[in-house]
TORBA-912324 format. One record per atom (N, C-alpha, C): residue in three letters; x, y negated, z negated. Coordinates in steps of 0.2 Angstrom, whole numbers, padded with zeros to 4 digits, always signed. Layout:
BEGIN
ALAXYZ...
***
This chain:
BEGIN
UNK+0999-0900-0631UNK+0997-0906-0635UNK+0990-0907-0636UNK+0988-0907-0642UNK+0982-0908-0642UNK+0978-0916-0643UNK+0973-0917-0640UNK+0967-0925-0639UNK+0964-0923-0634UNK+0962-0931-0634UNK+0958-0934-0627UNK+0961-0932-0622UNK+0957-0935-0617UNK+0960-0940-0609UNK+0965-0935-0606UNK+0963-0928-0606UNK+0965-0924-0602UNK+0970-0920-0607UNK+0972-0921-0612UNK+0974-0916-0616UNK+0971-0911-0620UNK+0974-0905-0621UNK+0969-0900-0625UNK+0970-0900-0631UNK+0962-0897-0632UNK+0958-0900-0637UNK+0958-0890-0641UNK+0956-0890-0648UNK+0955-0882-0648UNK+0961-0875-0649UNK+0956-0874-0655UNK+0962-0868-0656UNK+0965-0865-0649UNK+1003-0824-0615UNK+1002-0819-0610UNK+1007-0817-0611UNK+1027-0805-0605UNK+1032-0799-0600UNK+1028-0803-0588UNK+1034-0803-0589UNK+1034-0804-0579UNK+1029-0799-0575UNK+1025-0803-0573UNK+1019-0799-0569UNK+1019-0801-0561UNK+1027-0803-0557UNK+1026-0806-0550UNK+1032-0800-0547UNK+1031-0801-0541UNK+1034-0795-0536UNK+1041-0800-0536UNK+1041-0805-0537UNK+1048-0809-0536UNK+1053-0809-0543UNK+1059-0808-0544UNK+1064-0807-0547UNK+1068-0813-0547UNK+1067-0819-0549UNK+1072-0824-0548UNK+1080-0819-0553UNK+1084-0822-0550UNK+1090-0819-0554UNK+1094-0825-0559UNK+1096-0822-0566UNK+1096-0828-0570UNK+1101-0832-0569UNK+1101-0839-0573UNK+1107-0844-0569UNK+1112-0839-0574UNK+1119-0842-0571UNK+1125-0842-0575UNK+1125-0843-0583UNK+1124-0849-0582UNK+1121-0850-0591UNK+1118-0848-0593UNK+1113-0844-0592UNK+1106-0840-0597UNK+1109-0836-0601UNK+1107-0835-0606UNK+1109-0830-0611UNK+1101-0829-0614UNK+1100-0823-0618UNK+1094-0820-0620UNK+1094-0825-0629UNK+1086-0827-0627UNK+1085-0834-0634UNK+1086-0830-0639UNK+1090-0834-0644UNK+1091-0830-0652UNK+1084-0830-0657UNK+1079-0830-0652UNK+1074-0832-0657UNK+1068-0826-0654UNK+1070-0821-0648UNK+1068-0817-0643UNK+1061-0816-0642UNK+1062-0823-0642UNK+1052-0823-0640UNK+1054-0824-0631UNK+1048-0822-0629UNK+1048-0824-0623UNK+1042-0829-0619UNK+1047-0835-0620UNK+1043-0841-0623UNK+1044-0846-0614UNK+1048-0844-0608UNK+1051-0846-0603UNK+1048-0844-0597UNK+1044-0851-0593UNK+1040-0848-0587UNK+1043-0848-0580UNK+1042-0846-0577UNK+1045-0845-0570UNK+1040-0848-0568UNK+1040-0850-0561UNK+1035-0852-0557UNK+1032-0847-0556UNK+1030-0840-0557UNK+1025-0836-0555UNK+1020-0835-0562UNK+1022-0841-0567UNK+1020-0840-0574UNK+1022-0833-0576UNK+1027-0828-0575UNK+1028-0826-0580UNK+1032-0827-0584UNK+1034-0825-0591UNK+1037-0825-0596UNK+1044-0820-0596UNK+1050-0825-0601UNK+1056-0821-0601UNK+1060-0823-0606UNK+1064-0821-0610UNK+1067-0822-0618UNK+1074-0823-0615UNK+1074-0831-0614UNK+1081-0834-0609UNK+1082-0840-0612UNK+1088-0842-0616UNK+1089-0847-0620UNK+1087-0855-0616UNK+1087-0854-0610UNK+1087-0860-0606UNK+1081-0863-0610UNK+1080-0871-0610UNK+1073-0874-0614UNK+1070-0878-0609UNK+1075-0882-0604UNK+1071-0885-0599UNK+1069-0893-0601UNK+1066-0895-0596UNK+1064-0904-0598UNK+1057-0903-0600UNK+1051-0899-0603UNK+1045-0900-0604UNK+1044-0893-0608UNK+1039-0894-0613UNK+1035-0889-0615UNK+1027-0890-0613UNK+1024-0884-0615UNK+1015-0885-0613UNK+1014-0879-0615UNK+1008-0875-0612UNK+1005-0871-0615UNK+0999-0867-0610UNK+0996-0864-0613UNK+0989-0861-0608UNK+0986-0857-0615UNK+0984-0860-0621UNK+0979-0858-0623UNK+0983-0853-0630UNK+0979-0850-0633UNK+0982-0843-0641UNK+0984-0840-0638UNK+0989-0838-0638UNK+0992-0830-0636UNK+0994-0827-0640UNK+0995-0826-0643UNK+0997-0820-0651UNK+0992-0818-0653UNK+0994-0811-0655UNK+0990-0807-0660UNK+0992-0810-0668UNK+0986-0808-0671UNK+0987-0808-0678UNK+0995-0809-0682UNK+0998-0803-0677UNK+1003-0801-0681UNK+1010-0807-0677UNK+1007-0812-0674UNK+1013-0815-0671UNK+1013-0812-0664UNK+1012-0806-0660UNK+1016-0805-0655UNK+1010-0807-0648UNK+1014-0807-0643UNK+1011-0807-0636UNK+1006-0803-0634UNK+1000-0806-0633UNK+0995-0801-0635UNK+0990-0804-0628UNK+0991-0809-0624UNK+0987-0810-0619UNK+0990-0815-0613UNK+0989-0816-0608UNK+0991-0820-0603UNK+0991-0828-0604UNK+0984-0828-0607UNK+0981-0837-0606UNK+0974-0836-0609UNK+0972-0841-0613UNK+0965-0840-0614UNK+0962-0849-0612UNK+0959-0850-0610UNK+0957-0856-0608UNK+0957-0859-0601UNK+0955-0865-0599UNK+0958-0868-0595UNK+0962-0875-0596UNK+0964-0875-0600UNK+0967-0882-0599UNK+0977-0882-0602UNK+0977-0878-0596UNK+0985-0878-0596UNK+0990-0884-0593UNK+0993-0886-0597UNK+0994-0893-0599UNK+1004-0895-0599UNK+1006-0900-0596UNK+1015-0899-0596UNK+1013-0907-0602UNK+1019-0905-0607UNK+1019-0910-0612UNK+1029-0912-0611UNK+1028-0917-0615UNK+1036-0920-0616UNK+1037-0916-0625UNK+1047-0914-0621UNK+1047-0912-0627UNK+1046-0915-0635UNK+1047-0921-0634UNK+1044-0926-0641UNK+1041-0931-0641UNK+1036-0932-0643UNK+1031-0938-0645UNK+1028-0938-0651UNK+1031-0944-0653UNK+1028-0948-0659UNK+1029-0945-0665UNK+1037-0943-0667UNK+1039-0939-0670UNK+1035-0934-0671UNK+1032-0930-0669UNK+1027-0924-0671UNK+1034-0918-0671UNK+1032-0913-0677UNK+1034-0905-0676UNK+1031-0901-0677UNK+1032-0897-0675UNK+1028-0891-0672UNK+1031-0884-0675UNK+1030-0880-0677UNK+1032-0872-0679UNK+1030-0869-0675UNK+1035-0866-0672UNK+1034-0860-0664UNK+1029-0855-0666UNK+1027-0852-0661UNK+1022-0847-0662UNK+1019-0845-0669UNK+1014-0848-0668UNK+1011-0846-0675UNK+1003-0844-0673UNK+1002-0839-0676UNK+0993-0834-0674UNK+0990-0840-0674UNK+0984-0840-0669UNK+0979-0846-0671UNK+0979-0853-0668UNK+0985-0854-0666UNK+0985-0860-0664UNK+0990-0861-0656UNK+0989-0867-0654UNK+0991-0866-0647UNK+1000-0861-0648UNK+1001-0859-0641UNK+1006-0854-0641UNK+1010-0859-0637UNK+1018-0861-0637UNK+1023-0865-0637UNK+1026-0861-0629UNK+1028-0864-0625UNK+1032-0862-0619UNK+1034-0868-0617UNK+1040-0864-0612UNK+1044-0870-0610UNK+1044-0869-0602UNK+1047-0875-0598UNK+1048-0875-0592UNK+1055-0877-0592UNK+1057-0877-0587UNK+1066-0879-0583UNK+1062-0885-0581UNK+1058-0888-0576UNK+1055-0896-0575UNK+1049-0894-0571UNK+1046-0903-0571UNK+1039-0900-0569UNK+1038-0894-0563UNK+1040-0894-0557UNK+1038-0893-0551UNK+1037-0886-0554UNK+1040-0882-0558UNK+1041-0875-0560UNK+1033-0873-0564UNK+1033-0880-0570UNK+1025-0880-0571UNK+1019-0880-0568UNK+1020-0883-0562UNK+1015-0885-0556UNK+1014-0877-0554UNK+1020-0875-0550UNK+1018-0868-0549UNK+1016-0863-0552UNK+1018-0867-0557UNK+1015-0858-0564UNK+1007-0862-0566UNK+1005-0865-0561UNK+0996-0868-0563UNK+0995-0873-0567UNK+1001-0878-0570UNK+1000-0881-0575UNK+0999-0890-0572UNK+0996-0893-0576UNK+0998-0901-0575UNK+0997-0906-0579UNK+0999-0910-0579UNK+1002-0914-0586UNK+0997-0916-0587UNK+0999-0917-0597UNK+0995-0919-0604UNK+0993-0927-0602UNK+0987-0926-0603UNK+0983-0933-0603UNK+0983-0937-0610UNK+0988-0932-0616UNK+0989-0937-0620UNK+0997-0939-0621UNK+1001-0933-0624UNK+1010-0936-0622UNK+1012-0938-0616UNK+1008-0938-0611UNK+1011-0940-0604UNK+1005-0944-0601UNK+1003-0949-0603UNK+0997-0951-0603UNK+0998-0955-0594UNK+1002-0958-0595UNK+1004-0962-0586UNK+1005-0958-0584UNK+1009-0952-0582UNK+1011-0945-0578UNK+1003-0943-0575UNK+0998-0941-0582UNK+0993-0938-0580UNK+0988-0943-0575UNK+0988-0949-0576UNK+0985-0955-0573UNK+0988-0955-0564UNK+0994-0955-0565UNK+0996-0954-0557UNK+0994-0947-0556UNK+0994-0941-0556UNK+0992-0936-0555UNK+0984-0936-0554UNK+0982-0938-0558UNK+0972-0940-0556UNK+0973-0941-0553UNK+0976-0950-0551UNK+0976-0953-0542UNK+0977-0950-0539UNK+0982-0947-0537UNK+0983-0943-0533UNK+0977-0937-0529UNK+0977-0935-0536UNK+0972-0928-0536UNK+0966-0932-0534UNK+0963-0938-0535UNK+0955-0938-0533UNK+0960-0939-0524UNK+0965-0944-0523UNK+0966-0944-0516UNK+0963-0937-0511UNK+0968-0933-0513UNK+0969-0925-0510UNK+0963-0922-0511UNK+0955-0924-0517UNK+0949-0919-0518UNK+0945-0924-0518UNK+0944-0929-0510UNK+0938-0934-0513UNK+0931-0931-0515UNK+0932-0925-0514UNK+0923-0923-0515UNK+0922-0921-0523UNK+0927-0920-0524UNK+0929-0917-0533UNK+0927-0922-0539UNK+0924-0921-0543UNK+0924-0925-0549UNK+0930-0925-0550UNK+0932-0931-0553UNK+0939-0932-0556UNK+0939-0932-0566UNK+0942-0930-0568UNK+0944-0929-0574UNK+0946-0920-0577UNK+0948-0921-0582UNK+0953-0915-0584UNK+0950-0911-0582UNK+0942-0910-0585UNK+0937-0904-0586UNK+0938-0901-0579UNK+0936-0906-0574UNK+0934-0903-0567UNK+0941-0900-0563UNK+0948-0905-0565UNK+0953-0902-0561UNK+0955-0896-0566UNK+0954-0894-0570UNK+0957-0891-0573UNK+0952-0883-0573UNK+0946-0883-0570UNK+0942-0878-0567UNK+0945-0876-0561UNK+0944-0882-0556UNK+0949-0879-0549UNK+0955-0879-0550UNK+0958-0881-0555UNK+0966-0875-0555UNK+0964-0869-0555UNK+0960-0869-0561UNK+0960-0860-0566UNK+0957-0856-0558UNK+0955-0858-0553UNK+0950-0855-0548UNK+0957-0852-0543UNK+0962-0858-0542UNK+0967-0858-0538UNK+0974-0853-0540UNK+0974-0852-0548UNK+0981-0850-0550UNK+0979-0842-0552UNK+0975-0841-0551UNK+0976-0832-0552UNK+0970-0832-0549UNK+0970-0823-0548UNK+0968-0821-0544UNK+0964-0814-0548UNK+0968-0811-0553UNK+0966-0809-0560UNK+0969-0810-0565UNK+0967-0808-0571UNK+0969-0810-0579UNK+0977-0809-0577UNK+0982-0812-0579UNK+0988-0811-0579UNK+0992-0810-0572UNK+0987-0811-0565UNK+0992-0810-0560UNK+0990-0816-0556UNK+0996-0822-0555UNK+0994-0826-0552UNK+0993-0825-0545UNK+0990-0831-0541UNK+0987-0830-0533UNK+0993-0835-0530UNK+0994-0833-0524UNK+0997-0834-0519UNK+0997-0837-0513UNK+0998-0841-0507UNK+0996-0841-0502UNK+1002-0841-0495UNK+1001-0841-0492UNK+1005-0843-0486UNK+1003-0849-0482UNK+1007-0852-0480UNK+1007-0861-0477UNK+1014-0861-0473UNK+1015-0865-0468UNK+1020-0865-0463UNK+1024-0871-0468UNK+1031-0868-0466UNK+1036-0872-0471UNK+1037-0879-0469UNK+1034-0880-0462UNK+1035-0887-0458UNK+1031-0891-0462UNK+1024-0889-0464UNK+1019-0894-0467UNK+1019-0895-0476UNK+1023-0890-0480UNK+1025-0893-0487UNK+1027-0898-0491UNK+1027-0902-0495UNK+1030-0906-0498UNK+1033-0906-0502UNK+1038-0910-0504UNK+1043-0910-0508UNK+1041-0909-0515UNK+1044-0903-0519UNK+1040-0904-0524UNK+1036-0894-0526UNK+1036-0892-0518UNK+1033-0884-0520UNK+1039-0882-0519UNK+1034-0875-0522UNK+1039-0870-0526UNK+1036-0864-0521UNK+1041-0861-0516UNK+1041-0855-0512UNK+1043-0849-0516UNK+1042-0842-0512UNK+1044-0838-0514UNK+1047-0833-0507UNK+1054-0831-0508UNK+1056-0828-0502UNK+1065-0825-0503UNK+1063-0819-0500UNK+1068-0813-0503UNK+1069-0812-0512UNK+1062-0812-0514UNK+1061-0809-0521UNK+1066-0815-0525UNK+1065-0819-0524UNK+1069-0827-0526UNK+1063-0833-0526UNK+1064-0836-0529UNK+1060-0843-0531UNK+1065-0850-0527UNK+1060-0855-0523UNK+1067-0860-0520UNK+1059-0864-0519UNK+1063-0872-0521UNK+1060-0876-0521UNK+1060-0881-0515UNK+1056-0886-0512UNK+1056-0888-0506UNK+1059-0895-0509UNK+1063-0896-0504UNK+1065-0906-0506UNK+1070-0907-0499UNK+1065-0911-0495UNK+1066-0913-0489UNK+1068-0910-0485UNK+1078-0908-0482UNK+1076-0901-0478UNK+1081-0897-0479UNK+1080-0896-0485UNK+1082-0889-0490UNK+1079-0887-0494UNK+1079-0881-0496UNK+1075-0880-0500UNK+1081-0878-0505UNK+1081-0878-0514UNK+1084-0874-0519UNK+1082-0869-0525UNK+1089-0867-0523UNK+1086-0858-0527UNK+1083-0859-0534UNK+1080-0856-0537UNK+1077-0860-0543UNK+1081-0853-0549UNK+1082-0856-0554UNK+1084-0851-0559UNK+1081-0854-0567UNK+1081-0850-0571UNK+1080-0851-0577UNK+1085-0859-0581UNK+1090-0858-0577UNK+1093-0862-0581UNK+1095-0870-0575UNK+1094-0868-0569UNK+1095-0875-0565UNK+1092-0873-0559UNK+1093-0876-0554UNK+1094-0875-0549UNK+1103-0875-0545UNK+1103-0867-0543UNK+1109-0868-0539UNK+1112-0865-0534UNK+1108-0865-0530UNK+1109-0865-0521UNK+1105-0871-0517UNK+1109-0870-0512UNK+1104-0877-0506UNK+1103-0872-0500UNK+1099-0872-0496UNK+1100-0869-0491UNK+1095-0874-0483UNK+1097-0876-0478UNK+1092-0879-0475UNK+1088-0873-0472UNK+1081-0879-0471UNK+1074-0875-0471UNK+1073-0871-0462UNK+1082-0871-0461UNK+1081-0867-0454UNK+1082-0861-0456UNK+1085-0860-0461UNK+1086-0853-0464UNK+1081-0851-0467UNK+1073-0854-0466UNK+1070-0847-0469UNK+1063-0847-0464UNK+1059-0842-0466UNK+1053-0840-0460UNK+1049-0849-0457UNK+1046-0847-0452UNK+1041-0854-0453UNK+1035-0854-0457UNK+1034-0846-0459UNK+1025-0846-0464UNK+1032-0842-0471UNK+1029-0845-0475UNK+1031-0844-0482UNK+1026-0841-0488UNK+1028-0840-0493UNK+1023-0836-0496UNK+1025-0843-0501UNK+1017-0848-0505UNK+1019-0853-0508UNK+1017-0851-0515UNK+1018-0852-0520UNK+1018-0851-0527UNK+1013-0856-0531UNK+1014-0863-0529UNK+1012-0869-0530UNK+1005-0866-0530UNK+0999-0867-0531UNK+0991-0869-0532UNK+0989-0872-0525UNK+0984-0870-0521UNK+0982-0876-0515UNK+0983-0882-0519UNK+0976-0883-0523UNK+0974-0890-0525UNK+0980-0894-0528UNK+0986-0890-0531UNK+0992-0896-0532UNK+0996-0899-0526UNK+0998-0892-0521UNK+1001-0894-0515UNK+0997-0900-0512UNK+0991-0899-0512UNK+0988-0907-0508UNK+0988-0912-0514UNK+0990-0912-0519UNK+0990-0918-0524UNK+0997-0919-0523UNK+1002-0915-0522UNK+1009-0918-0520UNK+1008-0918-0514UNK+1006-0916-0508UNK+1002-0922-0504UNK+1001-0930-0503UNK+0997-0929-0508UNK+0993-0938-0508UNK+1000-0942-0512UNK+1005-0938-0514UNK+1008-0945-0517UNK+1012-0942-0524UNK+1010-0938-0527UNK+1012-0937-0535UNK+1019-0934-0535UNK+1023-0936-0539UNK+1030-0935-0537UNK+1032-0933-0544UNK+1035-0926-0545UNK+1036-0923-0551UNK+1043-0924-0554UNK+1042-0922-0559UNK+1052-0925-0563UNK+1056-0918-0563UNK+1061-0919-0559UNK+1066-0913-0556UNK+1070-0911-0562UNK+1071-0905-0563UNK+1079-0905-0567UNK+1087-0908-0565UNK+1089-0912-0568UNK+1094-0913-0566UNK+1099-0908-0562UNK+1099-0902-0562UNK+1104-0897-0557UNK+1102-0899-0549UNK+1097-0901-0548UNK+1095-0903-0543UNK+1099-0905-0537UNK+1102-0911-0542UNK+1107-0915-0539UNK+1116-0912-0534UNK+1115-0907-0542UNK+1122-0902-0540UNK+1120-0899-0534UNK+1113-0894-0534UNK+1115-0887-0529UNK+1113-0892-0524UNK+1111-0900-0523UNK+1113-0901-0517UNK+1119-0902-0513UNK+1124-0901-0516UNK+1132-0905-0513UNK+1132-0896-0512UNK+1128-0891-0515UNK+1131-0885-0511UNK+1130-0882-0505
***
């Protein structure tokens, strides 16, 4: 979404060791773009659409196709509609359209909400974020530098860390047995393209985990910021 107040302003195929495996319902999009981000930010041509679009910047060549990872920094989670606006999917030249299953997936894959279609979201997100980075300038420009520092490591390969699964918050995105599982109190679930749908309690995995999330968001979910789940959420928990 392009403006002010932390939205962008201005005219990246799977590159993670991890394999989530597709939900049940996923079927290949009739439209075969590969337009669906995983938590490891990569890309996959999977009909699911999810609760949120966003973006990282022109990613097409001339001719329409896939021609780069991300160009910019200010990658951005929008609401599927505001203000009756439309949009024509990937078109050369102008921002490149991607979708998420729900935020937390975004967060992993480097993103944080649009300071104009999500203008309250991004405002608690600030607070949060100046909470967890008092020494940090607060606004898009600065947090959206120390993402870009935090979420790769080279052009098209995100960075990663390990953290004890005892101290994470509700809300990150782990990675373990070439599976994606999100943390929500003391279970963590499977994440899939299309839901979430396993539970498993947090006795069942290492105590140091390999974390997907970005430092800098993990301590902003930290201080407070609480992200909008997908509904499947609810399901894999009774499993």
């Amino acid at each position: 979404m392009s403006g002010d107040r932390g939205g962008v302003t201005g005219a990246a195929g799977r590159s993670s060791s991890a394999e989530p495996s597709p939900s049940p319902r996923s079927a290949r999009s009739s439209s075969g773009r590969p337009n669906r981000v995983a938590p490891d930010g990569s890309l996959a041509a999977v009909a699911d659409r999810g609760l949120f679009w966003g973006n990282r910047g022109q990613l097409l060549d001339p001719q329409g196709e896939l021609a780069r990872h991300s160009r910019g920094l200010g990658w951005v989670i929008c609401r599927l509609e505001f203000n009756g606006r439309h949009r024509v999917q990937w078109q050369p030249g102008r921002l490149t359209e991607l979708y998420f299953l729900d935020e937390p997936t975004a967060l992993a894959a480097g993103h944080r909400p649009c300071g104009e279609c999500r203008h309250s979201d991004y405002q608690r997100f600030r607070a949060a974020w100046a909470a967890a980075h008092p020494a940090d300038e607060v606004g898009a420009r600065a947090m959206d530098r120390h993402l870009h520092a935090d979420r790769l490591e080279a052009p098209g390969r995100h960075r990663t860390h390990e953290a004890a699964l005892a101290d994470l918050p509700d809300g990150v995105v782990v990675e373990h047995d070439r599976e994606f599982w999100l943390v929500m109190g003391a279970r963590l679930h499977r994440w899939t393209f299309g839901g979430y749908v396993e539970a498993r309690d947090r006795s069942g995995f290492p105590a140091d985990v390999v974390v997907r999330t970005p430092r800098a968001t993990v301590a902003t979910l930290h201080a407070g910021f609480e992200p909008e789940y997908h509904p499947s959420l609810t399901t894999s928990a009774c499993g």
